[in-house]
N, C-alpha and C positions, 0 to 999 in steps of 0.2 A: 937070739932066742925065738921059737916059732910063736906063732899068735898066741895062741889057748896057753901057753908057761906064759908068756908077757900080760895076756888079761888078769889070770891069778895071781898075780905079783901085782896088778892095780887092785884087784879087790881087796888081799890082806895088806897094803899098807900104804894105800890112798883111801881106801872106802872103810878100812877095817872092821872086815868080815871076822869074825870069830876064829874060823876054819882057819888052820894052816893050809897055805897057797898050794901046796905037794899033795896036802890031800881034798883042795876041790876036785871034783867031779867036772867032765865037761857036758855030762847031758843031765845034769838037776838044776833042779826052779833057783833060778836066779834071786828072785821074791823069794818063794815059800818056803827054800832049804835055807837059801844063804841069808835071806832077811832083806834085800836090799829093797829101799821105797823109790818114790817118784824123785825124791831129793837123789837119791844115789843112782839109780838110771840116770839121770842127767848130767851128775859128773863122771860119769863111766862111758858117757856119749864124750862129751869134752875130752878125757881121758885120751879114750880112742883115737878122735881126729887127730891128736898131737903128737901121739906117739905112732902112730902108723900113718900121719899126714895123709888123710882122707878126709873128706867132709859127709859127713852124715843128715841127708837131707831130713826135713822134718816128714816126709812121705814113709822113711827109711826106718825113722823112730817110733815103732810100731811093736808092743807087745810081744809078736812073731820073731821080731830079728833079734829081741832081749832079752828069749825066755832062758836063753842055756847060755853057757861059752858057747857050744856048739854052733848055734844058732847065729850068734854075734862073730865066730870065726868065719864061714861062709857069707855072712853079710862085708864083711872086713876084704875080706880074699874078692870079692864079687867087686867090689869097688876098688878094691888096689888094680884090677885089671882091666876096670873100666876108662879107667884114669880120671874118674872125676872126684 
């Protein structure tokens, strides 16, 4: 499954976002549309590293890289080929 189908499928049913996972958006507010707080940013960091086995610096963990799927796919993809 590519990134942005595998993050929506952690939001609705690790995070459980309201939204069915088919029809998140990949470019709306992660917060604002979907709801997620500081507690769910952080397991959506965790999330992340385990299932795309990357590590998410806390540099990384920045508003900017969380605000969309989008945003969290290119951060994702940016370190899966950096290789750290």
């Amino acid at each position: 499954m590519e990134i942005e189908g595998t993050i929506k499928k952690i939001l609705a049913t690790e995070l459980f976002v309201e939204t069915p996972a088919e029809e998140i958006s990949d470019h709306e507010s992660l917060r604002d549309i979907y709801g997620l707080d500081s507690l769910g940013f952080t397991e959506l960091r965790v999330q992340c590293e385990d299932i795309f086995d990357v590590r998410i610096a806390d540099e990384d963990f920045v508003p900017e890289n969380f605000r969309t799927i989008a945003a969290l796919t290119a951060l994702i993809r940016r370190l899966q080929g950096s290789g750290t």
